[in-house]
DOMAR-970738 format. One line per 8 residues: number of its first residue (from 1); for each residue y, z, x of C-alpha. Coordinates in nm, 2 decimals. Layout:
# residues N
NUM> Y:Z:X  ... $
***
This chain:
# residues 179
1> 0.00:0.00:0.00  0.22:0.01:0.31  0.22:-0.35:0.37  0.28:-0.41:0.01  0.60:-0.13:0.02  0.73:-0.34:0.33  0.67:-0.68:0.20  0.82:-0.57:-0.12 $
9> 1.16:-0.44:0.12  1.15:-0.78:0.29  1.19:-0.95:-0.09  1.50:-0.74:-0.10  1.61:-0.82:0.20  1.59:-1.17:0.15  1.69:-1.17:-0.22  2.03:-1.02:-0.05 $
17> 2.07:-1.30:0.20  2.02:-1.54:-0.10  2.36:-1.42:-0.25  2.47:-1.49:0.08  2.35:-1.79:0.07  2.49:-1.91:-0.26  2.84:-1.71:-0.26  3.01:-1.92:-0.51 $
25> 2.72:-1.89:-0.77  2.72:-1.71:-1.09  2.57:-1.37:-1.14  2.40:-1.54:-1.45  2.30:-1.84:-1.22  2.10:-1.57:-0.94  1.99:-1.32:-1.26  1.71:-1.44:-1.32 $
33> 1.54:-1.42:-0.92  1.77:-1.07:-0.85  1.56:-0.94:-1.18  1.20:-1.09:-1.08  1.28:-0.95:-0.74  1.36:-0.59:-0.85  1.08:-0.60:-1.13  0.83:-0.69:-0.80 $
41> 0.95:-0.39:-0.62  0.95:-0.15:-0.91  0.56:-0.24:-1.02  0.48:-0.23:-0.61  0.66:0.14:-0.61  0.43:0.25:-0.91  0.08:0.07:-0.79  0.21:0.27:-0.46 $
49> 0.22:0.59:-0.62  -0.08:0.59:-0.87  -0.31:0.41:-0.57  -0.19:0.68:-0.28  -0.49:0.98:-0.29  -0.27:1.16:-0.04  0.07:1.21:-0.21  0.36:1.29:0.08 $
57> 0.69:1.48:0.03  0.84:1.14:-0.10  0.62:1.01:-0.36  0.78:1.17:-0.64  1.12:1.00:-0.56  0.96:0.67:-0.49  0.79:0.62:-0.84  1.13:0.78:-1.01 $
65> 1.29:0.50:-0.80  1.02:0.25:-0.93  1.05:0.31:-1.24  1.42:0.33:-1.26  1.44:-0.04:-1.02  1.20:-0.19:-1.29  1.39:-0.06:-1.59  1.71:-0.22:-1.44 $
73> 1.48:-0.56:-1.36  1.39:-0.59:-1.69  1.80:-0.57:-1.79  1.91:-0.80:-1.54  1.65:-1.04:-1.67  1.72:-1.01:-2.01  2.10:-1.10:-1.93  2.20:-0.76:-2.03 $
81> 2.49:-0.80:-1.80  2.78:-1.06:-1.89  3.06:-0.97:-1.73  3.13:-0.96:-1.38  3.31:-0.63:-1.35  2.99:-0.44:-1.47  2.73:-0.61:-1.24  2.90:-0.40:-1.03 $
89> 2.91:-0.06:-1.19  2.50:-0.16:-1.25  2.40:-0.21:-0.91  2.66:0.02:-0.75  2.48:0.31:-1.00  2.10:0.14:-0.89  2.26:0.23:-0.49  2.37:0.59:-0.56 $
97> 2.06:0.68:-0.75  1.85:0.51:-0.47  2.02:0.65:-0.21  2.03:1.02:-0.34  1.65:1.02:-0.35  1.65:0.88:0.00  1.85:1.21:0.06  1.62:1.44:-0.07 $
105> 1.33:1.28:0.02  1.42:1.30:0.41  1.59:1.70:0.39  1.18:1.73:0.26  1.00:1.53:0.54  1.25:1.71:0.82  1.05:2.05:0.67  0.76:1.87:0.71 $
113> 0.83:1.77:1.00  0.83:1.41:1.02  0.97:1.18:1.30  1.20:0.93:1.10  1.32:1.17:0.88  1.65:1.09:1.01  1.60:0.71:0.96  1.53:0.79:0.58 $
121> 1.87:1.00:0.56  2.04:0.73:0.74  1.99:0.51:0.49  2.01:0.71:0.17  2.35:0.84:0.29  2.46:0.48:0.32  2.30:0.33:0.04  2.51:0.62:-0.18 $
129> 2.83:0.60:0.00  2.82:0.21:-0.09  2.69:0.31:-0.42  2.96:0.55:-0.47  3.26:0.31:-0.37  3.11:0.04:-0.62  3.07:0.28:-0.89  3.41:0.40:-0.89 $
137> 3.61:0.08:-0.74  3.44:-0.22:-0.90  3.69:-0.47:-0.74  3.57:-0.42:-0.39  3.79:-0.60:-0.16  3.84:-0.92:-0.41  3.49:-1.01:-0.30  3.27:-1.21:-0.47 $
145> 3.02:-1.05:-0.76  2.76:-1.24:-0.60  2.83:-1.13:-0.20  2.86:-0.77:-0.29  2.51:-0.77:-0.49  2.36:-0.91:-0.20  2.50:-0.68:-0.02  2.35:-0.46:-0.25 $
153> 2.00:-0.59:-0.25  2.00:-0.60:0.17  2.12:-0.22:0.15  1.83:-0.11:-0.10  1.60:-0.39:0.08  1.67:-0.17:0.42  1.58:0.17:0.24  1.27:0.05:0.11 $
161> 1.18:-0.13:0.44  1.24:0.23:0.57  1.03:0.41:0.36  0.72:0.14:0.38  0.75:0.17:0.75  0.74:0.59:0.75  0.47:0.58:0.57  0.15:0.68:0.71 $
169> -0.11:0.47:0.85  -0.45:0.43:0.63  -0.67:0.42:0.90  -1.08:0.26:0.78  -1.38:0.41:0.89  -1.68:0.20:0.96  -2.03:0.33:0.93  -2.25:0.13:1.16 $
177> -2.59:0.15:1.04  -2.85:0.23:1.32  -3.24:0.13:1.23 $
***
């Protein structure tokens, strides 16, 4: 489920670099892959969760965040958001939420002890400062709607990445049989 965590960060990631790509587009012209993308990563999140035997520190805030980033798919694909002004607000909320889990979800793996806790607080501190600024300043910089939700998506796209890299190897065991 690690790989799949990762490869689902890497959709981000390159979901992001698609608004990038396409910075005079629409947010109704890029709705309908932003939503697939985030409905992908919110069904990986949950077959992560209900699959992992061994639940870590995190688990709990990565199905609340799957289930939330599947929710807001499902809106985005629906074309739930018309005007410009609140794809903003939506995805700004989507990077606070995210990122506030990220927060609490490394302050837990630093009492466990964990390596990358920091990485995971790094990120989650970022994702909600951006979050934040979006949230309560939807005309960021007279950007484009479509640069800042990439933005957005490469953001969230780097905190999953992070969490699908911290999380621990699954290691198979092969019985040989002697005769």
């Amino acid at each position: 489920m690690r790989v799949l965590t990762i490869i689902s960060g890497l959709f981000m990631l390159l979901a992001g670099v698609w608004c990038f790509a396409n910075p005079g587009a629409s947010f109704l012209s890029l709705a309908f892959v932003l939503g697939i993308v985030m409905m992908v990563a919110g069904l990986i999140g949950a077959v992560n969760y209900f699959t992992e035997k061994n639940r870590n520190a995190e688990s709990g805030w990565v199905i609340a965040e799957s289930i939330l980033t599947f929710i807001l798919g499902c809106i985005v694909l629906l074309n739930q958001i018309v005007v410009d002004a609140m794809v903003l607000i939506f995805f700004g909320m989507w990077l606070l939420y995210s990122g506030s889990l990220r927060i609490v979800a490394a302050f837990q793996l630093r009492k466990l002890k964990e390596k990358a806790w920091h990485w995971t607080l790094v990120f989650g501190i970022l994702a909600s400062v951006i979050g934040l600024y979006a949230f309560i300043n939807p005309i960021t910089f007279g950007l484009s709607v479509i640069l800042l939700v990439g933005a957005f998506f490469i953001i969230q796209g780097a905190n999953v990445l992070v969490v699908g890299i911290n999380m621990p190897h699954k290691k198979k065991y092969f019985v040989e049989n002697k005769k």
